[in-house]
C-alpha positions as CSV (number, residue, x, y, z in Angstrom):
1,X,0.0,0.0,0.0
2,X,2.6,2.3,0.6
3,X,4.9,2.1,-2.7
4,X,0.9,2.7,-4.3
5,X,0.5,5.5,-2.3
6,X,4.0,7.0,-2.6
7,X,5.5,7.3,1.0
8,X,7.5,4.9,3.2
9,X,5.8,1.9,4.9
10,X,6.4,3.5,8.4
11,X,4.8,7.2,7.3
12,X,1.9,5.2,6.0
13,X,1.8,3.4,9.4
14,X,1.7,7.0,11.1
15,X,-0.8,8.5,8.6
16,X,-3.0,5.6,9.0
17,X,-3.3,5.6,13.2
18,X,-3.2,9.2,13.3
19,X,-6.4,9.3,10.9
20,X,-8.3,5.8,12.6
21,X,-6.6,5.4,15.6
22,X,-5.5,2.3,15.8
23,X,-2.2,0.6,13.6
24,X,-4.0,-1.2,10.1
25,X,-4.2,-4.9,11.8
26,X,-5.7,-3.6,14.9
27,X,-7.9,-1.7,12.1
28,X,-9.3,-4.4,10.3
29,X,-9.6,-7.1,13.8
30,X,-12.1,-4.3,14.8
31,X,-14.1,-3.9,11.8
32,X,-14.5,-8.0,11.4
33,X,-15.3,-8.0,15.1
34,X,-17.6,-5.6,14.2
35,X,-19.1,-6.9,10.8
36,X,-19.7,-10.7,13.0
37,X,-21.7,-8.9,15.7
38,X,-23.8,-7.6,13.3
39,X,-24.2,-10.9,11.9
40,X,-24.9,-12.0,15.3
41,X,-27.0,-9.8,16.0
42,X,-29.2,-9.8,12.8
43,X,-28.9,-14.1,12.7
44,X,-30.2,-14.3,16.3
45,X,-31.7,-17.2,15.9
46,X,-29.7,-18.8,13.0
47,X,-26.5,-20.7,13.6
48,X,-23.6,-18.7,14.2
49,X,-21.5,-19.7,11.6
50,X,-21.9,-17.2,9.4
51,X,-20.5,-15.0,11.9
52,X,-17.5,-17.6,12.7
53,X,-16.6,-16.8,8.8
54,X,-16.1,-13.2,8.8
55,X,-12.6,-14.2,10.9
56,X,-11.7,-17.4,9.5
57,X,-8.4,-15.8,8.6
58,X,-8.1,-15.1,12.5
59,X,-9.3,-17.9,13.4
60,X,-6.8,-18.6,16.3
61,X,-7.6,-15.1,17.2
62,X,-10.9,-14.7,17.5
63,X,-11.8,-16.5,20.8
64,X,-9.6,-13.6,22.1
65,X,-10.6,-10.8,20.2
66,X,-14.2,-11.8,21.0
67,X,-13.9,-12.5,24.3
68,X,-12.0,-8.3,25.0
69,X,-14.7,-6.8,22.5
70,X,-17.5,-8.5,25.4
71,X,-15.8,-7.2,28.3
């Protein structure tokens, strides 16, 4: 993303928390959490794996990330 948008990784880094407020992984684990408890929320009475998909790719993660976004 950087070499696209023409400045070194760690100034994109910068730009990037400065403007969201969080580093880009951080970033994106927030707006999955987010996007599944949505899911959750509008599957209340479906099975959750539709949810469990959104962070397939963070699969070892989730459990975590799930568990801090609850508390």
């Amino acid at each position: 993303m950087a070499s696209v948008a023409g400045c070194s990784v760690r100034h994109l880094l910068r730009e990037f928390q400065q403007t969201k407020g969080h580093i880009p992984m951080r970033y994106v684990q927030m707006q999955r959490m987010e996007r599944a408890k949505d899911m959750l929320v509008q599957q209340e009475n479906r099975s959750p794996a539709s949810p469990l998909n959104v962070a397939s790719d963070m699969s070892s993660t989730f459990p975590r990330l799930s568990k801090k976004q609850l508390e």
